[in-house]
Wavefront OBJ file of the C-alpha trace (Angstrom):
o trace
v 0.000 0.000 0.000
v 1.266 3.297 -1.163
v 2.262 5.708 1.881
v 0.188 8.992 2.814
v 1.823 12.419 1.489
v 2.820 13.561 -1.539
v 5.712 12.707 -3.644
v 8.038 15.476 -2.353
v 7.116 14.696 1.418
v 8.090 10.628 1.214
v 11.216 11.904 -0.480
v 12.258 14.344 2.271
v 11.225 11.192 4.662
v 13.921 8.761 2.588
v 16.715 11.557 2.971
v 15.735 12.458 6.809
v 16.594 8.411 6.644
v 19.391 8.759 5.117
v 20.738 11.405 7.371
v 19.943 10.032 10.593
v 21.531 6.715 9.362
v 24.933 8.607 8.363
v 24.705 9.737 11.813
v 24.902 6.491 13.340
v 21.603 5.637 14.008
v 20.234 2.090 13.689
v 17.516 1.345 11.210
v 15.247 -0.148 14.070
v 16.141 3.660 15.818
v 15.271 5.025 12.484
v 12.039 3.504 11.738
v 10.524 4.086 15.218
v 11.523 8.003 14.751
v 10.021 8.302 11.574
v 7.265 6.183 12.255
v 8.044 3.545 9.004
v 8.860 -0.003 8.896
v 12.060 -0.919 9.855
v 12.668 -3.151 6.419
v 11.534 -0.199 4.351
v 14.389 1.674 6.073
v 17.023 -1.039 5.212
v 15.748 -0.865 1.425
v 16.215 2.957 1.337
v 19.777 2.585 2.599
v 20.141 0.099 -0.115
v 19.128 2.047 -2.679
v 21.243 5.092 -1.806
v 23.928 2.952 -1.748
v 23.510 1.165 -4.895
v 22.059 4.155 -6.751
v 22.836 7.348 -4.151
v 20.494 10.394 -3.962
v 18.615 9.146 -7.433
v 17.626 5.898 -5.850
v 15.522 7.452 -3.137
v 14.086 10.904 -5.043
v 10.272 11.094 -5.828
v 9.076 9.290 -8.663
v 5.956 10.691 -10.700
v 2.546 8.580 -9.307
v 2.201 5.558 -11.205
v -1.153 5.664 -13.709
v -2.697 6.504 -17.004
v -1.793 10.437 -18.061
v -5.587 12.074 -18.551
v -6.360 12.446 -21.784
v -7.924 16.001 -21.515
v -5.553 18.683 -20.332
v -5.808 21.116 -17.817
v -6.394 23.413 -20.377
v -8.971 21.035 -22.183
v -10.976 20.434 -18.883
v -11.315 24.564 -18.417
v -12.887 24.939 -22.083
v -15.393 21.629 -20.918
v -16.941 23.147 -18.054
v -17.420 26.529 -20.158
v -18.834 24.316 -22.801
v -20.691 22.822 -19.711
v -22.033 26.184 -18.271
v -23.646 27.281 -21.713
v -26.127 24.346 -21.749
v -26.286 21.548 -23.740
v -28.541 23.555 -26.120
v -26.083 25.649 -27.045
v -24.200 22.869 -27.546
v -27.016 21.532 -30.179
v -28.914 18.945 -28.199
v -32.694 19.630 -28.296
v -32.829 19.916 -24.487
v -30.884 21.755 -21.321
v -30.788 18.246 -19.799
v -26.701 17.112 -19.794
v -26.294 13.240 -19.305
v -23.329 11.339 -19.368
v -23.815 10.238 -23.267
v -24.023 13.668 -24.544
v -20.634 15.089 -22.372
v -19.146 12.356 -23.952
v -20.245 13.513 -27.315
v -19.338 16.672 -26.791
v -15.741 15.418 -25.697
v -15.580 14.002 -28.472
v -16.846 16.149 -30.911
v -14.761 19.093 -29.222
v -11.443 17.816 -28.586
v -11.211 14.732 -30.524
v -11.183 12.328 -27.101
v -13.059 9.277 -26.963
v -14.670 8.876 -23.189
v -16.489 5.730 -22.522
v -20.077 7.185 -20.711
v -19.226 5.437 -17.185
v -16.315 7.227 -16.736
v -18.078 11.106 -17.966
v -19.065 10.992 -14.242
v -15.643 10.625 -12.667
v -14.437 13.296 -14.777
v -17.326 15.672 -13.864
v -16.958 14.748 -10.329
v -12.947 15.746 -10.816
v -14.222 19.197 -12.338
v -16.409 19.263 -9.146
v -20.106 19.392 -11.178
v -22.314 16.758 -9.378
v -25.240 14.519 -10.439
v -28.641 16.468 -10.864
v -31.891 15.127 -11.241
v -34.370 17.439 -13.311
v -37.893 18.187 -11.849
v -40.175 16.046 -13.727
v -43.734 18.788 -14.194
v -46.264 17.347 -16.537
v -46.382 18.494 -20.151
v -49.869 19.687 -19.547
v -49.646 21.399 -16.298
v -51.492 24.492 -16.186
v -49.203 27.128 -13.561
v -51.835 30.234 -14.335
v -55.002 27.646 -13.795
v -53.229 26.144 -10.183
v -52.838 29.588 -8.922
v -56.004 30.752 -9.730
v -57.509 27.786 -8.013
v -55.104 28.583 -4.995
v -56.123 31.768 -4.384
v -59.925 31.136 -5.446
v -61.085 27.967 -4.305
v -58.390 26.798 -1.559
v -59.188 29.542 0.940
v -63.198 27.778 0.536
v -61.850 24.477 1.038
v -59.162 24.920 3.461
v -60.529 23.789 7.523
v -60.506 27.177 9.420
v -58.546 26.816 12.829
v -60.647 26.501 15.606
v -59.388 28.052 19.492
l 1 2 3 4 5 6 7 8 9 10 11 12 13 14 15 16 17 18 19 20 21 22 23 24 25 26 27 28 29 30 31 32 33 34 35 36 37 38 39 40 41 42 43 44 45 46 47 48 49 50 51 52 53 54 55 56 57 58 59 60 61 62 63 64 65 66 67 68 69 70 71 72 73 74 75 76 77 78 79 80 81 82 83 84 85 86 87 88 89 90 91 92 93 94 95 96 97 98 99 100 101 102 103 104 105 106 107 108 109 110 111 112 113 114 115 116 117 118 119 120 121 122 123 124 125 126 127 128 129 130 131 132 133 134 135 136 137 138 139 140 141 142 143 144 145 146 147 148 149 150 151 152 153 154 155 156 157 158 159
């Protein structure tokens, strides 16, 4: 399992190692003042021997480069923030399909739809259900009948 802190902070940890080893310290002593296993001292010492100050820097995380760039991800959300109308879908609704179409159509980049979500959730836009309203719902006719017949209806509150 892959320590806590970023890739500069284990690398100052290896060469705080390091030092406190030139200095005569154990690796047991070592380990229990860092607060790291005791073997992953010994193979830090190994590898600054074998390799010196190389053999313990930070190495990028391991993984897939994204395929959008930073860059690419700022022009999304603007596309994003327009609506998907103006994007040429018939409705405002965005779903995972049509961000991917977009993508695609946009900046060449072919998402699979499961993973539209992670990337929205990484440009910090979550999932939003619309409010369903029927087709045929009359607003003027409800608040006419609000302010009309409701008051008739409504139980009067009795001391």
């Amino acid at each position: 399992m892959r320590p806590y802190g970023s890739p500069e902070q284990l690398e100052f940890r290896r060469k705080r190692a390091v030092a406190l080893l030139k200095q005569g310290y154990q690796p047991v002593e070592v380990a229990r003042q860092l607060g790291v296993e005791r073997r992953s001292v010994r193979r830090w010492k190994a590898s600054y021997l074998q390799e010196g100050l190389k053999g313990i820097q930070a190495r990028p995380a391991a993984g897939r480069p994204p395929r959008l760039s930073p860059r690419e991800k700022s022009q999304l959300e603007r596309a994003l923030l327009r609506g998907a109308v103006a994007a040429g879908f018939p409705s405002d609704l965005w779903t995972c399909p049509r961000v991917a179409a977009l993508i695609e159509a946009r900046f060449g980049v072919c998402y699979h739809v499961d993973h539209i979500g992670r990337l929205l959730h990484s440009l910090g836009w979550s999932p939003q259900k619309p409010t369903r309203r029927a087709v045929e719902r009359d607003e003027a006719g409800i608040q006419r009948w609000l302010k009309q017949q409701w008051p008739g209806i409504k139980k009067k509150r009795t001391n």
